[in-house]
Biotite code that builds the C-alpha atoms (Angstrom):
import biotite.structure as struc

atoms = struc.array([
    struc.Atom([-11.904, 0.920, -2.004], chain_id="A", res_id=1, res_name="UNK", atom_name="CA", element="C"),
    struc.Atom([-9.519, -1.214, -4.531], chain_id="A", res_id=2, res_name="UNK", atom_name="CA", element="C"),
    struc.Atom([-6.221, 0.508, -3.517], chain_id="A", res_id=3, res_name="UNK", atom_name="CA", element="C"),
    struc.Atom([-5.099, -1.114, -7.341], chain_id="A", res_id=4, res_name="UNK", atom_name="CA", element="C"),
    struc.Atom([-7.702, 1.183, -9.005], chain_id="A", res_id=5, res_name="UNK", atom_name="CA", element="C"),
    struc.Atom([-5.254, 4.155, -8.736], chain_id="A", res_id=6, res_name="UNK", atom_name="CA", element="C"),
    struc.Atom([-1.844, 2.302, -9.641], chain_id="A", res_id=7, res_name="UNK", atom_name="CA", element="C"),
    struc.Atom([-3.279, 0.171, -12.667], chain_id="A", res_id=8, res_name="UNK", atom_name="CA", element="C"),
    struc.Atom([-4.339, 3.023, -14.265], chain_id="A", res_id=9, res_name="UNK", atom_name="CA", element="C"),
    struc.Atom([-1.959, 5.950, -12.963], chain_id="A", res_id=10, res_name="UNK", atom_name="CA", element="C"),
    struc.Atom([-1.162, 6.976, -16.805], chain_id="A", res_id=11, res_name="UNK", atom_name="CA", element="C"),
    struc.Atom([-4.873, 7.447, -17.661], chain_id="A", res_id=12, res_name="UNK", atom_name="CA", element="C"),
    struc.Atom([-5.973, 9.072, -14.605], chain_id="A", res_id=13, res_name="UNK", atom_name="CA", element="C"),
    struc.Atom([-2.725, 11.420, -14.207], chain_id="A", res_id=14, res_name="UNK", atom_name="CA", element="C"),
    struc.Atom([-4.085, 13.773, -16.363], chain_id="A", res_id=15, res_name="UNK", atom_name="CA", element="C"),
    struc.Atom([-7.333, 13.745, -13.861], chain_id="A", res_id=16, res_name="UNK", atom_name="CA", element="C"),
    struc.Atom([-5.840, 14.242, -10.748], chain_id="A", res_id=17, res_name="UNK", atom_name="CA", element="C"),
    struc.Atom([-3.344, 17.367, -12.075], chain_id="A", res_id=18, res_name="UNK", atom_name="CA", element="C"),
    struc.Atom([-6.976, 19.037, -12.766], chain_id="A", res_id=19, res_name="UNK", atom_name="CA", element="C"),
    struc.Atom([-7.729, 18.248, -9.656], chain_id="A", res_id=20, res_name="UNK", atom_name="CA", element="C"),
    struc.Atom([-5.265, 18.925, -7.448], chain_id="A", res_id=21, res_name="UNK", atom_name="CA", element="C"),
    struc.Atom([-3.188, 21.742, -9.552], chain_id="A", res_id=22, res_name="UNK", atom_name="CA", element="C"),
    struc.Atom([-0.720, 22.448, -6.745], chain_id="A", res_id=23, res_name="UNK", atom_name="CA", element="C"),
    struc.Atom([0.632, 18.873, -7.583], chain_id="A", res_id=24, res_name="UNK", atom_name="CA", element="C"),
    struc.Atom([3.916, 19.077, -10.030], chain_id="A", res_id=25, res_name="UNK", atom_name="CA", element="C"),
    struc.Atom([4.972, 16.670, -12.803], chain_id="A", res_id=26, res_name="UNK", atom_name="CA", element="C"),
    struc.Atom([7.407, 15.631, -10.333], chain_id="A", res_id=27, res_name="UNK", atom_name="CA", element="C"),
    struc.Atom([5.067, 15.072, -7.594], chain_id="A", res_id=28, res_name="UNK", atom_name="CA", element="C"),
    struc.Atom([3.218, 12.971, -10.287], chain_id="A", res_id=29, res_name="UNK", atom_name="CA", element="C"),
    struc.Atom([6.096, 10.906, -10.822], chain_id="A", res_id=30, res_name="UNK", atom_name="CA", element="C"),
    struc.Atom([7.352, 10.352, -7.825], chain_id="A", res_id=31, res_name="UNK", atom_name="CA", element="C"),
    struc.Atom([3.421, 9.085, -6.951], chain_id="A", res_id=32, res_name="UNK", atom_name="CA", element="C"),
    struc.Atom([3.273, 6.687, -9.681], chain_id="A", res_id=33, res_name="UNK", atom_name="CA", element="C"),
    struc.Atom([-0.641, 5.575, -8.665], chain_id="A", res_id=34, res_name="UNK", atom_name="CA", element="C"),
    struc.Atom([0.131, 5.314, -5.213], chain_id="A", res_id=35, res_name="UNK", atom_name="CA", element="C"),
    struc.Atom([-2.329, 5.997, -3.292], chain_id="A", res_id=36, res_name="UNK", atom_name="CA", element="C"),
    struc.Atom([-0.341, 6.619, 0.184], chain_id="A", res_id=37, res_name="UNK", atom_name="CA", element="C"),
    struc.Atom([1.993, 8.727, -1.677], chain_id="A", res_id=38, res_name="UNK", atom_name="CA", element="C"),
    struc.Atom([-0.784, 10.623, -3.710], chain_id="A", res_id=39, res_name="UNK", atom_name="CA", element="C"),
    struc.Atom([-2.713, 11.471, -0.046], chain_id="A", res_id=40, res_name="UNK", atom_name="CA", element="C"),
    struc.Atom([0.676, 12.531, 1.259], chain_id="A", res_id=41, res_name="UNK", atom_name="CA", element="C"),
    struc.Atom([0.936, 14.841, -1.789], chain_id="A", res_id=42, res_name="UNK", atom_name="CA", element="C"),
    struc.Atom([-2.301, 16.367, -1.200], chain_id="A", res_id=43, res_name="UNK", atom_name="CA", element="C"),
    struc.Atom([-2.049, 17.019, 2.182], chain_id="A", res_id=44, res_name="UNK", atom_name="CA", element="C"),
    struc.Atom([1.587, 18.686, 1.636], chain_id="A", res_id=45, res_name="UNK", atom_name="CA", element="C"),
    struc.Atom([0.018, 20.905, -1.288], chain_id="A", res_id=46, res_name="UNK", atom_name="CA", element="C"),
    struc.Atom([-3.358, 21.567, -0.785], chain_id="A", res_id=47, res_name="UNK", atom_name="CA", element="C"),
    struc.Atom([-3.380, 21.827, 3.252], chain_id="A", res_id=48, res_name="UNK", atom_name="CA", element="C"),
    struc.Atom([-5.831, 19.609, 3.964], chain_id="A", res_id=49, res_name="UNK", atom_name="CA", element="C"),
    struc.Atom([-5.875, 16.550, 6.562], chain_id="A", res_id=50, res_name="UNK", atom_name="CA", element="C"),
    struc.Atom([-5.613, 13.094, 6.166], chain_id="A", res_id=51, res_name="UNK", atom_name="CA", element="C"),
    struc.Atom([-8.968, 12.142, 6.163], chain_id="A", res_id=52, res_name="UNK", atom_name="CA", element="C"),
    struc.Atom([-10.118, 15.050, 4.042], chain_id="A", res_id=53, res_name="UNK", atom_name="CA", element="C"),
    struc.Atom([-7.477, 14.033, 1.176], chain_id="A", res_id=54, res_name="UNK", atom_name="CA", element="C"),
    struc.Atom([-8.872, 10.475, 1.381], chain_id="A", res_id=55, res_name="UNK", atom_name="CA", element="C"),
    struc.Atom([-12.180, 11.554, 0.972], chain_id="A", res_id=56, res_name="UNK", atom_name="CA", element="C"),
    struc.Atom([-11.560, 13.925, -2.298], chain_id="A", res_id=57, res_name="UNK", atom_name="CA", element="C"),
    struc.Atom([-9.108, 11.212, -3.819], chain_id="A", res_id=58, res_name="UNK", atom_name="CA", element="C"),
    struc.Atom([-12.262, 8.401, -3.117], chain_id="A", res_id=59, res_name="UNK", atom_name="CA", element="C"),
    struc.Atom([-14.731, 10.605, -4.338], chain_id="A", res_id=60, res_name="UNK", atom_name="CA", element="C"),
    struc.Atom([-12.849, 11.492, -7.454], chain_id="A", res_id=61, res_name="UNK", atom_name="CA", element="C"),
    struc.Atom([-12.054, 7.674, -8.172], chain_id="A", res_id=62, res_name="UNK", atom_name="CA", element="C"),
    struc.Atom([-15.329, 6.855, -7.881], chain_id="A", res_id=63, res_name="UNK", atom_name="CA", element="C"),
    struc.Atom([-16.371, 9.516, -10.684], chain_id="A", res_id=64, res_name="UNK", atom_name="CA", element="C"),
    struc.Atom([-13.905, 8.238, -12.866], chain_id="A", res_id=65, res_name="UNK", atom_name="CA", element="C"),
    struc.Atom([-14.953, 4.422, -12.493], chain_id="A", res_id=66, res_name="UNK", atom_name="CA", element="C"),
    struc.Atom([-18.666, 5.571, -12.898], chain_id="A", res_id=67, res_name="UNK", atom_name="CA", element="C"),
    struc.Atom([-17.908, 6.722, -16.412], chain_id="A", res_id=68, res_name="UNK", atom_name="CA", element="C"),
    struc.Atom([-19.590, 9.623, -16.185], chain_id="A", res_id=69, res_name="UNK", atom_name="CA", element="C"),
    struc.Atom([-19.719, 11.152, -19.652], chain_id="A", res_id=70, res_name="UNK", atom_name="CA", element="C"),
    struc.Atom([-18.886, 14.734, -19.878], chain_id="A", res_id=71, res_name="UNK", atom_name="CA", element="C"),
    struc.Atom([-16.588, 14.612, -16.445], chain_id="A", res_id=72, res_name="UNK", atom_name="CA", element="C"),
    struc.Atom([-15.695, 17.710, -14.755], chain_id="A", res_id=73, res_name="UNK", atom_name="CA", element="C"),
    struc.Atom([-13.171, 17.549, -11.762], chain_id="A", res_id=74, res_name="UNK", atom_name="CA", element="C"),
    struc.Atom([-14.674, 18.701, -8.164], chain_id="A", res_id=75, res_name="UNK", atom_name="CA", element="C"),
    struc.Atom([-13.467, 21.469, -6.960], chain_id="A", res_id=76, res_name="UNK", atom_name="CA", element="C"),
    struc.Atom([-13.212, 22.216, -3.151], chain_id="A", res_id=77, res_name="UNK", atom_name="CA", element="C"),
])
């Protein structure tokens, strides 16, 4: 996993991971700025999940978006 993925394209996949993770605040959002550390922190802190689980949603939803898949719905867990 490209940790760049998430930081070189924070603005267009912001949107994205507020759907996702809806517990996460603008401020939360900017204070992540595509990092990928801070965004797993985030998670955690919001969601209640552990590390490894965070890291697992945030690769699996990165790899959605890179697929292209048309018509892409956020997972839900």
């Amino acid at each position: 996993m490209n940790h760049d993925r998430i930081e070189g394209r924070w603005k267009q996949v912001k949107g994205k991971v507020k759907e996702r993770w809806g517990r996460l605040t603008e401020d939360d959002l900017d204070i992540i700025e595509g990092k990928r550390d801070q965004l797993l922190g985030r998670i955690q802190q919001r969601h209640g999940v552990a590390r490894d689980e965070a890291h697992r949603q945030v690769d699996r939803q990165v790899d959605r978006l890179d697929s292209g898949q048309p018509g892409y719905k956020p997972e839900r867990s």
